[in-house]
C-alpha positions as CSV (number, residue, x, y, z in Angstrom):
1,X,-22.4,181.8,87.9
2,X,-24.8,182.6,85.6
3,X,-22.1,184.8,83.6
4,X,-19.4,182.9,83.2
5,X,-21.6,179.8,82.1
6,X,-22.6,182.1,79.1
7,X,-18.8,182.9,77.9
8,X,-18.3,179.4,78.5
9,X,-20.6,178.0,76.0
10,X,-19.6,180.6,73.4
11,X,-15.7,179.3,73.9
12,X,-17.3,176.3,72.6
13,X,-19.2,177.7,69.7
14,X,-16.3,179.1,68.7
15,X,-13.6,176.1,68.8
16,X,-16.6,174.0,66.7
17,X,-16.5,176.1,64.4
18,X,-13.1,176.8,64.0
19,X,-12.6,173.3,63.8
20,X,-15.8,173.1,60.9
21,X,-14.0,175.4,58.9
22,X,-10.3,173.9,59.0
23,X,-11.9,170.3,58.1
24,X,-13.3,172.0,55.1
25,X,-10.1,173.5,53.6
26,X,-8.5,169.8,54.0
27,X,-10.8,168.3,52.1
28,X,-11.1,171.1,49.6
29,X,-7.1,171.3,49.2
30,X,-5.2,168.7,46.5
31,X,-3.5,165.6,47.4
32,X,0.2,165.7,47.3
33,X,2.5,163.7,45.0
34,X,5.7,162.1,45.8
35,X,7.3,164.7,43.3
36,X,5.2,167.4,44.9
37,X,3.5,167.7,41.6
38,X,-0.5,167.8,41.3
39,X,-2.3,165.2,38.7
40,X,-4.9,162.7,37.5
41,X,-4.4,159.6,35.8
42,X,-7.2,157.4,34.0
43,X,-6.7,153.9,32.1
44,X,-4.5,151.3,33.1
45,X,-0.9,150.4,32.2
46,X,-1.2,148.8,28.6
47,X,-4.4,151.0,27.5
48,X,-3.0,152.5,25.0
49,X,-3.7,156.0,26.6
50,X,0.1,157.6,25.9
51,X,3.0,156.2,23.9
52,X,4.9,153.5,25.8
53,X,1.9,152.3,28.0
54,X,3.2,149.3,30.0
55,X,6.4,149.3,28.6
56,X,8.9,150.2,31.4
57,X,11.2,151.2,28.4
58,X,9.1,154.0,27.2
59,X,8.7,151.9,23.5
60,X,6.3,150.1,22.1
61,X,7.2,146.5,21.7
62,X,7.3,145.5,17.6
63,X,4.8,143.6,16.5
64,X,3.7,142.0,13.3
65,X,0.6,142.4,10.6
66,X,-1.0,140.8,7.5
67,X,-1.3,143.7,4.3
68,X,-1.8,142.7,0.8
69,X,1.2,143.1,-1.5
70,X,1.0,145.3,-4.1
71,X,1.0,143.5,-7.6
72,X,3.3,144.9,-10.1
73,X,2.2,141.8,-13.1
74,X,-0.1,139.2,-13.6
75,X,0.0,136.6,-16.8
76,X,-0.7,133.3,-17.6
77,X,2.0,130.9,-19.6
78,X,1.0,128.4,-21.8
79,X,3.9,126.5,-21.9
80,X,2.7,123.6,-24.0
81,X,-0.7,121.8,-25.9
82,X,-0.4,119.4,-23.3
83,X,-1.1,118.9,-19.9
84,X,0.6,120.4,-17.3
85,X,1.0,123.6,-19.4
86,X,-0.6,126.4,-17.7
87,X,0.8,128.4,-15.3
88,X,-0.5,131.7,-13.4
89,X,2.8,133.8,-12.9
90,X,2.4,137.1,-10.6
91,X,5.0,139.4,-9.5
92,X,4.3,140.9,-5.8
93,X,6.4,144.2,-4.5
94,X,6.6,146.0,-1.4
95,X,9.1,144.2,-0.1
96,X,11.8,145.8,2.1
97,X,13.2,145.1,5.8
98,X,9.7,145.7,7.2
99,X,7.8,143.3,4.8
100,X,8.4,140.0,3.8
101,X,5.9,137.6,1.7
102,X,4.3,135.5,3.7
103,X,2.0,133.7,1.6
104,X,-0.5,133.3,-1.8
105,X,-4.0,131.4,-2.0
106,X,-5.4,130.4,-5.0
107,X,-9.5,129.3,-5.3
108,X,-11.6,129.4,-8.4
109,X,-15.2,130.6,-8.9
110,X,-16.1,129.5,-12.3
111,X,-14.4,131.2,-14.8
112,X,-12.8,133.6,-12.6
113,X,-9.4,133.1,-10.7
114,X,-9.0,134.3,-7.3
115,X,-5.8,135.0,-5.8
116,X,-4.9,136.7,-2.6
117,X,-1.0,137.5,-1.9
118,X,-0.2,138.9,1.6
119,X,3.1,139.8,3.1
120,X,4.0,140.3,6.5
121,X,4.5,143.7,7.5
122,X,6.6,144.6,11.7
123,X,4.9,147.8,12.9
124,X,6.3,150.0,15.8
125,X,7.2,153.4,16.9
126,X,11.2,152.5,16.7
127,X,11.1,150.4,13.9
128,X,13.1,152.2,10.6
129,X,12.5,150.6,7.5
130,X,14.9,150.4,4.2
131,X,14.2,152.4,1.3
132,X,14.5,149.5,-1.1
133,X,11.4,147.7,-2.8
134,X,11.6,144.8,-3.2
135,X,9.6,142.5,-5.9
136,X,9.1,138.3,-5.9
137,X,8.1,136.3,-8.9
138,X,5.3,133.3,-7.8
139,X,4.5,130.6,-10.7
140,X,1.2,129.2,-9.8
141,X,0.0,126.0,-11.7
142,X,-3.6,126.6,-13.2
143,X,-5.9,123.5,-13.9
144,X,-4.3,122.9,-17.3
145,X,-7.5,121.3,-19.1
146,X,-9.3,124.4,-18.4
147,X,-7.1,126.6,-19.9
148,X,-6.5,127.5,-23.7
149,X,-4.1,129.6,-25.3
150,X,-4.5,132.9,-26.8
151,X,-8.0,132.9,-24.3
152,X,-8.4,135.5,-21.8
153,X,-9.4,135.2,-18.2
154,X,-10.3,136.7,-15.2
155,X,-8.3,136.9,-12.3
156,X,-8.4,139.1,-9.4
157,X,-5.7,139.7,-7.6
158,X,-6.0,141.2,-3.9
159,X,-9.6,142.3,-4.9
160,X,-8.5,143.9,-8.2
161,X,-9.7,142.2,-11.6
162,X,-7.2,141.7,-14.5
163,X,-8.2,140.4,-17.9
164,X,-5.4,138.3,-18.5
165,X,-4.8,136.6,-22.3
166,X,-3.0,133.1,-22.0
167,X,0.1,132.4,-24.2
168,X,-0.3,131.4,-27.5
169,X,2.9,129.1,-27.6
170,X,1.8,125.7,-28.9
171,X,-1.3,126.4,-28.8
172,X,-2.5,122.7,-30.9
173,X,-3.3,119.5,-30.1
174,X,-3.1,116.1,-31.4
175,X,0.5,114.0,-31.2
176,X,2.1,116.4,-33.7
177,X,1.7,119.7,-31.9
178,X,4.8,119.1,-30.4
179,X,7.5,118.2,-32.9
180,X,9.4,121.1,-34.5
181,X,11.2,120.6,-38.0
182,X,13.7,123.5,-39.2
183,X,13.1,126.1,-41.4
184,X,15.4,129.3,-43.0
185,X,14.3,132.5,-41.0
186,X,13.1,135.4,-42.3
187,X,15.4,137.8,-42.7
188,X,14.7,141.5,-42.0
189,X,17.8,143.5,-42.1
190,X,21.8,142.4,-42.4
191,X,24.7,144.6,-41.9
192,X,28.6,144.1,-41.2
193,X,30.2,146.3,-38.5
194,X,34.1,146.8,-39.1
195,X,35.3,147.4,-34.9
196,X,38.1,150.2,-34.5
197,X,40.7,147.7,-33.0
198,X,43.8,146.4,-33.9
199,X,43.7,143.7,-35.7
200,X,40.1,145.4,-36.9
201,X,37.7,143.0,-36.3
202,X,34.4,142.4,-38.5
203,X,30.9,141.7,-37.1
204,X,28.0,140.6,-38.2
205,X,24.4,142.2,-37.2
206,X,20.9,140.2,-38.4
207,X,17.6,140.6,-37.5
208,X,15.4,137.7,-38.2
209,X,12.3,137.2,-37.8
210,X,9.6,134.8,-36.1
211,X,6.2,135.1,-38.0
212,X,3.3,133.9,-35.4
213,X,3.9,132.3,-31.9
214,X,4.8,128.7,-32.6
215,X,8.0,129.7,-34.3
216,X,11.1,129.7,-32.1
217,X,14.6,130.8,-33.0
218,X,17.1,127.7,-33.2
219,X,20.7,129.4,-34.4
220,X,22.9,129.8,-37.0
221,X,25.6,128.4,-39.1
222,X,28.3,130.8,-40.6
223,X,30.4,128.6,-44.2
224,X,33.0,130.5,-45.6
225,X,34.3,129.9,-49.3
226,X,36.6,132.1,-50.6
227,X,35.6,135.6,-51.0
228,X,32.2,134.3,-50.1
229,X,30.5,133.6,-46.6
230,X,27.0,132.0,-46.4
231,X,24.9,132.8,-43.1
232,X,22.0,130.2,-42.6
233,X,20.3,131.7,-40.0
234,X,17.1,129.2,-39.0
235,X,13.5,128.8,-37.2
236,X,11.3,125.6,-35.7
237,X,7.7,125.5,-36.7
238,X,5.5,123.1,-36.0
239,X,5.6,119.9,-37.8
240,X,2.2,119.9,-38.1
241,X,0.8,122.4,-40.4
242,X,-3.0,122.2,-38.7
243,X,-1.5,123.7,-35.1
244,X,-3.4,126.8,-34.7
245,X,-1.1,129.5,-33.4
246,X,-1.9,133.3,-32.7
247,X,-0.5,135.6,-35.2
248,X,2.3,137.8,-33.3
249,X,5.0,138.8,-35.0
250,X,8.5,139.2,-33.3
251,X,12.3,139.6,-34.2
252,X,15.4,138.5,-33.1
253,X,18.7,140.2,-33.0
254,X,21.7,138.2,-33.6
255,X,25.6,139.2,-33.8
256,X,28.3,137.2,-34.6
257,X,31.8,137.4,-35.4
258,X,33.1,137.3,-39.0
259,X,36.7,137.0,-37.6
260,X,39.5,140.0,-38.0
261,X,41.7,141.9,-40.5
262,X,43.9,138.8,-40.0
263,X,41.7,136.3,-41.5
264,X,41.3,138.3,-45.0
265,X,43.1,139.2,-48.1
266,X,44.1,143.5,-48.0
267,X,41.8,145.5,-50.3
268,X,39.5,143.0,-51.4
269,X,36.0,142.9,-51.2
270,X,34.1,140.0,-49.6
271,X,30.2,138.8,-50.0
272,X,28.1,137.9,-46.9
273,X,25.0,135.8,-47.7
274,X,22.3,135.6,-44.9
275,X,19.5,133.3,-46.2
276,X,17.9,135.4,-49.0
277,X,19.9,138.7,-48.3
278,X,23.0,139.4,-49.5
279,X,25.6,142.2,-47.9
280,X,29.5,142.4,-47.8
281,X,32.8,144.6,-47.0
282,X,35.8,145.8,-48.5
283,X,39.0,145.0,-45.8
284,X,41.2,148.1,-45.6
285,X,44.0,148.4,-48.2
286,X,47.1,148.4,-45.6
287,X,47.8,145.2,-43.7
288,X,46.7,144.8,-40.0
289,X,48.9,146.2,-37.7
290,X,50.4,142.8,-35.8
291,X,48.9,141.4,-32.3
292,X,49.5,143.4,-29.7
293,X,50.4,141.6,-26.5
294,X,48.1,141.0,-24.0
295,X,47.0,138.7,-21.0
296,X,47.7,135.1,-20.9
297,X,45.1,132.4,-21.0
298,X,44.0,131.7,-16.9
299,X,45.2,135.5,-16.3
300,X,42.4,137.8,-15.2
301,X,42.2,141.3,-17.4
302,X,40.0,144.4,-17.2
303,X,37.7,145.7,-20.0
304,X,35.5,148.3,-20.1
305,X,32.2,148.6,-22.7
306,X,33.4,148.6,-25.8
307,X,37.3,147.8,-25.7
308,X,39.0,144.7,-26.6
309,X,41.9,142.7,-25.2
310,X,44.0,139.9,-26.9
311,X,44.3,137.0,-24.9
312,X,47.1,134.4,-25.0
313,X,49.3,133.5,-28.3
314,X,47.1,132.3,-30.2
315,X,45.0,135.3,-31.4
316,X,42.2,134.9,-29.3
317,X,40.3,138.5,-28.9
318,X,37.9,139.3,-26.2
319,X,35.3,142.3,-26.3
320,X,33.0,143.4,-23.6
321,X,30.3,144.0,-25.7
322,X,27.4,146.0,-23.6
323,X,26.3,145.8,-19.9
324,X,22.9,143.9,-20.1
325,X,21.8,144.2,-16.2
326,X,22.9,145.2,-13.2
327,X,20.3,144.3,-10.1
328,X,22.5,143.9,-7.4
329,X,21.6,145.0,-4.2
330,X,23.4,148.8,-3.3
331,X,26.0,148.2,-0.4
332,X,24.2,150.7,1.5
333,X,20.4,148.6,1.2
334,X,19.1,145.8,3.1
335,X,17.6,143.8,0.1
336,X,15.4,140.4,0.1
337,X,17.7,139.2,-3.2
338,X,20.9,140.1,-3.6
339,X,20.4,140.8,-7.4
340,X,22.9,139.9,-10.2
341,X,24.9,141.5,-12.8
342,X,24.9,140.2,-16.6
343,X,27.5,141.6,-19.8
344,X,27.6,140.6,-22.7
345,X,31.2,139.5,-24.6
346,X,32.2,138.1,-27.7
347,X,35.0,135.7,-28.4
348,X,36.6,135.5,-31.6
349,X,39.8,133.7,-32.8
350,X,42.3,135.4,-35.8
351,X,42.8,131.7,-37.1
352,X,38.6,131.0,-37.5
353,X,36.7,133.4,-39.3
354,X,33.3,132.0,-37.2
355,X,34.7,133.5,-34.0
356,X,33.6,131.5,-30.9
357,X,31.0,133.2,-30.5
358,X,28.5,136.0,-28.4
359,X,28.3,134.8,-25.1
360,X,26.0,136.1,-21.9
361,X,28.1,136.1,-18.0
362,X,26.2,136.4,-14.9
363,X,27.6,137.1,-11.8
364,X,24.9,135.5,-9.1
365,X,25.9,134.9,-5.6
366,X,28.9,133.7,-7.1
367,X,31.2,133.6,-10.2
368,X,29.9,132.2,-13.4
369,X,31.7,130.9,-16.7
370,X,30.6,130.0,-20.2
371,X,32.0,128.0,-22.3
372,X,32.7,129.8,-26.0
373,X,33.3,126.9,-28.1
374,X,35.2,123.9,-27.6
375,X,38.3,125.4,-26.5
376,X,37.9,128.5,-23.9
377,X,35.9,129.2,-21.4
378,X,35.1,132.7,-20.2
379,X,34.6,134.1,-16.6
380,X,33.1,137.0,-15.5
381,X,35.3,137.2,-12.0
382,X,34.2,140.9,-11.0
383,X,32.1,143.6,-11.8
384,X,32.8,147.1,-10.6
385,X,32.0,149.6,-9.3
386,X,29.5,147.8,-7.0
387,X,26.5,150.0,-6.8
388,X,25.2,152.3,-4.4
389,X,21.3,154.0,-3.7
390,X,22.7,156.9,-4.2
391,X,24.9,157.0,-7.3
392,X,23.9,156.4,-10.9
393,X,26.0,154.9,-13.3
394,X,26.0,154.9,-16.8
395,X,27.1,151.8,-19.0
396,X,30.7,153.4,-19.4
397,X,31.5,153.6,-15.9
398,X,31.6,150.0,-15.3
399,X,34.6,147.7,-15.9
400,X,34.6,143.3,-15.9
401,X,37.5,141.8,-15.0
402,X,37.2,138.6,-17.1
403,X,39.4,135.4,-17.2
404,X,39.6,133.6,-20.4
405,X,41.4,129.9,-20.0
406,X,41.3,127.1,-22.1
407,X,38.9,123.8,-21.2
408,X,40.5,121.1,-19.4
């Protein structure tokens, strides 16, 4: 009895500790996944620990922050003596499918002008943003009385300081410092330009001048007698002699048509009188070759830079002078403004040696016209090609299809 009690109680032993050491490699071994794979995972959905967190999607949702815009300018225009007349003008950039201006605020701290311009900017993994920047123009109105022209302020613009010189224009006071009287201009240089067309068409090329700030350019007025044609090309000044104005000096450039080959005797020579300058040309000795025909008036027609069409019967010529601008927005961009295109084109008439005159065509979400005297009116109806990001084009690869008609 004895015996067998002993080998009893070591069966025992045994099975506990079998048993110890089976429990102990459960609890040492990993827990399965449902893939069967083995891992850890901290945080909670949303945390931010990995991309995607608490987006069943896998991307993060877009979402949308306040930057400061970059500033490209920052002046102050003093449009007038007299209040309101002071305005702060700031261009912003950085503007492109992911930002968009939001907002400007404007607070003063003595002297110094504070302005902060923000834009709104959409962040996120799987947002792709246009290439284009973008730029917006924002006129602020200063407190006029506070400002004087030709001064120069502070202003700080998204924490940068700019020392910014107001305007001189009109800078006087008193009830005269608005009233202009005309004067002749200054001339600086003259010149006639005989055009390679047929009939050959003359043109005349001045560059006046404006002596100080207050003057302003008001025209000209072309008088032809004879063999003889008087230019009075003239400027507004102040009325009153006492305005102060700043002492700038600036030029104008001014073209205008002396009429064609048609309008002038064959080898003769003709004086041009522009204020106090004189200049002239000698027409060609062989008559002008006749009209050619071209479009009529109300039918569209293509020109490129620097050609010339005849329109109608009557002798009307049409040049495309130069391409001034072209900001429209590439076909291929996503842009905030869809930009413009501006020529330049001159209308002249072989039966009026003034011509009709030099006349500017936008095209702006839309066709515009100008009238050229008080006959035709001009349209610029297309400019191509349209652009592209990619492509750059010179001056002589574009071509205006223009429509010249007479006014109803």
């Amino acid at each position: 009895m004895l015996v067998v009690g002993s080998k009893f109680r070591f069966l025992i032993f045994a099975a506990i500790l079998v048993s110890v050491l089976m429990l102990a490699m459960l609890a040492c071994s990993p827990e399965p996944t449902d893939s069967g794979d083995v891992g850890t995972a901290t945080g909670s959905p949303g945390s931010g620990d990995s991309p995607g967190s608490g987006n069943p999607g896998g991307t993060d949702l877009p979402s949308f922050v306040d930057v400061a815009a970059p500033i490209e300018s920052v002046e102050i225009v003093k449009l007038a003596a007299k209040s309101p007349n002071a305005s702060l003008v700031i261009v912003s950039g950085g503007l492109n499918s992911c930002d968009t201006f939001k907002d400007y605020q404007l607070s003063q701290d003595g002297n110094v002008f504070r302005v902060q311009v923000t834009n709104v900017r959409t962040v996120g993994v799987d947002i792709e943003c246009t290439a284009n920047y973008g730029m917006q123009e924002h006129r602020i109105e200063l407190p006029s009385n506070e400002i004087a022209g030709c001064e120069t302020y502070q202003v700080e613009v998204n924490g940068t300081t700019f020392l910014v010189e107001a305007s001189c224009t009109a800078v006087g006071t008193g009830p005269s410092a608005g009233d202009m009287v005309g004067v002749l201009a200054p001339i600086v240089s003259a010149e006639v330009v005989a055009l390679e067309s047929f009939p050959v068409q003359y043109r005349l090329n001045i560059e006046s001048a404006l002596p100080n700030g207050c003057v302003e350019f008001a025209g000209y007025e072309v008088i032809r007698q004879g063999e003889t044609i008087e230019v009075r090309v003239t400027n507004l000044i102040p009325a009153d002699k006492d305005v102060l104005c700043d002492q700038s000096y600036r030029t104008v450039e001014t073209t205008l048509s002396l009429g064609t080959g048609l309008d002038y005797q064959p080898a003769t020579a003709y004086t041009v009188e522009i204020n106090d300058v004189s200049t002239g040309f000698v027409t060609d000795a062989a008559p002008s070759e006749p009209i050619a025909t071209g479009p009529a008036l109300g039918e569209p027609f293509d020109l490129k830079v620097g050609e010339t069409v005849n329109v109608g019967d009557d002798g009307v010529t049409v040049e495309f002078v130069e391409l001034i601008e072209d900001s429209r927005c590439p076909s291929d961009v996503t842009c905030v403004w869809s930009g413009r295109a501006v020529i330049l084109a001159i209308v002249s008439s072989a039966g009026d040696v003034l011509g009709f005159g030099t006349v500017e065509l936008t095209l702006e979400a839309g066709i515009v016209g100008a009238d050229v005297g008080s006959l035709y009116g001009l349209t610029l109806v297309e400019l191509t090609p349209y652009p592209v990001s990619n492509v750059e084009l010179t001056s002589q690869d574009y071509v205006a299809t223009l429509e010249l008609a007479e006014i109803q």
